[in-house]
N, C-alpha and C positions, 0 to 999 in steps of 0.2 A: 392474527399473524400476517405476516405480509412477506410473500415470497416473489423476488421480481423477476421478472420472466422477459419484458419488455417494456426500455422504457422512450418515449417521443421524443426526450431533448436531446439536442446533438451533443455529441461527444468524439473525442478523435479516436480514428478506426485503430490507432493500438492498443485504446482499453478494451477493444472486443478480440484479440488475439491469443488471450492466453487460452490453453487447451484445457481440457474437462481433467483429466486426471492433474489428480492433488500433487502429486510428486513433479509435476514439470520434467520428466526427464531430458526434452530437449534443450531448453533452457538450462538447467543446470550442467549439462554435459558439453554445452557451446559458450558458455561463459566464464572465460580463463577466472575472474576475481573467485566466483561459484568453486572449484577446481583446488585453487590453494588454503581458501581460508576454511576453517569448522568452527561450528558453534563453541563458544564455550559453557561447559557442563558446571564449573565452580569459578566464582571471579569475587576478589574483594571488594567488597562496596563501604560505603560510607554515607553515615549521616547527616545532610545538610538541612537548615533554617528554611530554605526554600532555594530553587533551583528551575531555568530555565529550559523547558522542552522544545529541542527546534524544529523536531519532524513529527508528527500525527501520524502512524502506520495503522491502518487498517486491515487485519487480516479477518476470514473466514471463509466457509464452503464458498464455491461458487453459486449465484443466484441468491443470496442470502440478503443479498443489498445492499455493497459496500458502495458501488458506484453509484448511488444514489444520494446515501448519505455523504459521497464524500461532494458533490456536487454541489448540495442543498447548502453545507456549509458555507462552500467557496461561493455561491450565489446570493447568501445571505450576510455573509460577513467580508467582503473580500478585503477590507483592512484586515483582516486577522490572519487569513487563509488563503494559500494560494497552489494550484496545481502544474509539477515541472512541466512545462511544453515539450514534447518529445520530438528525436529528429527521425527525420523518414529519408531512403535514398529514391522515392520518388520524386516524377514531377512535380509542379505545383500546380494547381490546377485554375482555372480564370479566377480574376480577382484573392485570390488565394497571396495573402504577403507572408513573408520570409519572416518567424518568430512571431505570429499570434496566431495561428493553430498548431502551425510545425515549424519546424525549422529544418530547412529542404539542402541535403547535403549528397557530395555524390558520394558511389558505394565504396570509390577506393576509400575516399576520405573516413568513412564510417569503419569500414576494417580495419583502418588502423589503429584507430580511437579505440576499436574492441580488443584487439592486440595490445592497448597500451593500459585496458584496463577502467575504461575511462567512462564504461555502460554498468548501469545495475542492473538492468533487465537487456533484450530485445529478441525481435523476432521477426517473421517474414511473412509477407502477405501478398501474393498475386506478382511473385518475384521482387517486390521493395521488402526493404528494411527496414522496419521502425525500432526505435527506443527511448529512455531514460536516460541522459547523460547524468552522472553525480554533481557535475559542476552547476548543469541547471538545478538541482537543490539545493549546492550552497547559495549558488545567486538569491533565491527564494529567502534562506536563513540572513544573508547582508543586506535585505532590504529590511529586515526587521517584522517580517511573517514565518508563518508555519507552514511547512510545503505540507501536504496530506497527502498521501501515499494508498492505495489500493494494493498489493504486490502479493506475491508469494511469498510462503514464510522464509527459503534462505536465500529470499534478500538481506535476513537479518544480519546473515552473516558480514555483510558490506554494512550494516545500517546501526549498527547499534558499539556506537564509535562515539569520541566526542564531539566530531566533525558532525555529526546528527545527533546525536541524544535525541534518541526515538522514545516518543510515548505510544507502546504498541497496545492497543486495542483490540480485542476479537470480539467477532460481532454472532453471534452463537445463533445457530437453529432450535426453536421451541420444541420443547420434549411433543413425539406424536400422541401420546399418550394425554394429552389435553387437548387435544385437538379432535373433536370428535367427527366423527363421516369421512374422514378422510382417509381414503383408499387409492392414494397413486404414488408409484415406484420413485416419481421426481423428485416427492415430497422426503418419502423414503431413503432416496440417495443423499439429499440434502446432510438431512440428521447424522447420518451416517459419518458420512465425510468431515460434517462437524466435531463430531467426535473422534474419530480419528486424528483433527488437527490439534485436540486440545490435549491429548494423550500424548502427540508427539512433539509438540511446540507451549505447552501450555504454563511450563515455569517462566517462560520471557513476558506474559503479560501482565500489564502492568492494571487492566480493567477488560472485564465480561460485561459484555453486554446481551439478554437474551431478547431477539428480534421479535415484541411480540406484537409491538406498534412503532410503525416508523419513523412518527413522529413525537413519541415518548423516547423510542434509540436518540433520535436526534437533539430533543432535550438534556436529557442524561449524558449526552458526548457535550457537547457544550458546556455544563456547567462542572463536569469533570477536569475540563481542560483547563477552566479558570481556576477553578480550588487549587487542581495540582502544583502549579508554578509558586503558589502561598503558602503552601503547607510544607512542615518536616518531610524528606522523605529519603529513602534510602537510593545512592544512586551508584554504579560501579568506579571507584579509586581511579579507572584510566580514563573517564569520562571530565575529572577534574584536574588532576595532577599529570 
């Protein structure tokens, strides 16, 4: 089993910002889009031959190792795969350029874009702003890749639109009960929270995967992602029509 805890290659400090508790309640309660829209509980779907996925969403606990596998992909395949650059209302820092790690906006300019709707996610660190603009994933979808996505689950409420046709993944904690010697509350929390999300968000996915090697998850996500776009599947009427 592979539980990541910490990992060496760089990544932009807003994939380390979201909080420990599963519910996000900051996020959700400061993100006007979060606010008006709800999941929906019953939606018509429909049949197709095959059907193209534009967004790669990866949920699960926190520490489970999404931001890993979502890296490994983007590092391994980047014709395929690509992650939205998020903007920050910081500085920028030396050698640091405008749209390849961030995209460095001031804070008025970013309130209003979140007033307008215009963020999936963001959040605050050391008084800057960082986030997900939606338009940086369509851009992602018009070059003819798959943004991949780490997020909270009601993102989905914003994501699972035909503007993305998300293929939502959950990336599951191994039951501790196979696991044997293992006595720590982290581990514990883990499983926990795993199950909790699959309880509460667990009809939207579209594939489980249980984390018991990271490089078997990342096998099994890849070759899932190919079949899917080939094969019948069922996708919701407002995603096509």
């Amino acid at each position: 089993m592979n539980i990541i805890r910490e990992e060496n290659y760089q990544i932009p400090l807003y994939d380390m910002l979201r909080p420990l508790n599963f519910q996000i309640p900051s996020l959700a309660k400061h993100n006007a889009v979060f606010d008006q829209l709800d999941l929906v509980t019953y939606e018509e779907v429909i049949r197709l031959p095959e059907f193209r996925r534009k967004t790669l969403v990866l949920l699960g606990a926190h520490g489970v190792g999404r931001r890993h596998i979502k890296n490994t992909l983007i590092t391994s395949q980047p014709k395929q795969f690509a992650y939205p650059i998020p903007h920050t209302t910081r500085l920028p820092k030396k050698d640091e350029e405008n749209g390849k790690n961030y995209y460095f906006v001031t804070h008025e300019e970013m309130m209003r874009d979140i007033a307008n709707n215009e963020y999936l996610e963001y959040g605050t660190h050391d008084d800057a702003m960082y986030g997900t603009k939606l338009e940086t994933i369509r851009n992602i979808n018009r070059q003819g890749l798959m943004g991949v996505l780490d997020v909270e689950p009601q993102a989905l409420k914003v994501l699972r639109t035909a503007d993305f046709a998300p293929y939502v993944v959950f990336i599951a904690a191994p039951d501790l009960s196979q696991i044997k010697g293992v006595n720590d509350e982290s581990l514990e929390r883990l499983v926990k929270e795993s199950e909790l999300l699959q309880q509460a968000y667990g009809h939207y996915f579209d594939l489980i995967i249980v984390n018991n090697d990271i490089e078997e998850t990342i096998r099994e996500l890849q070759h899932s992602i190919e079949r899917v776009s080939l094969q019948p599947q069922w996708v919701p009427v407002s995603w096509v029509y």
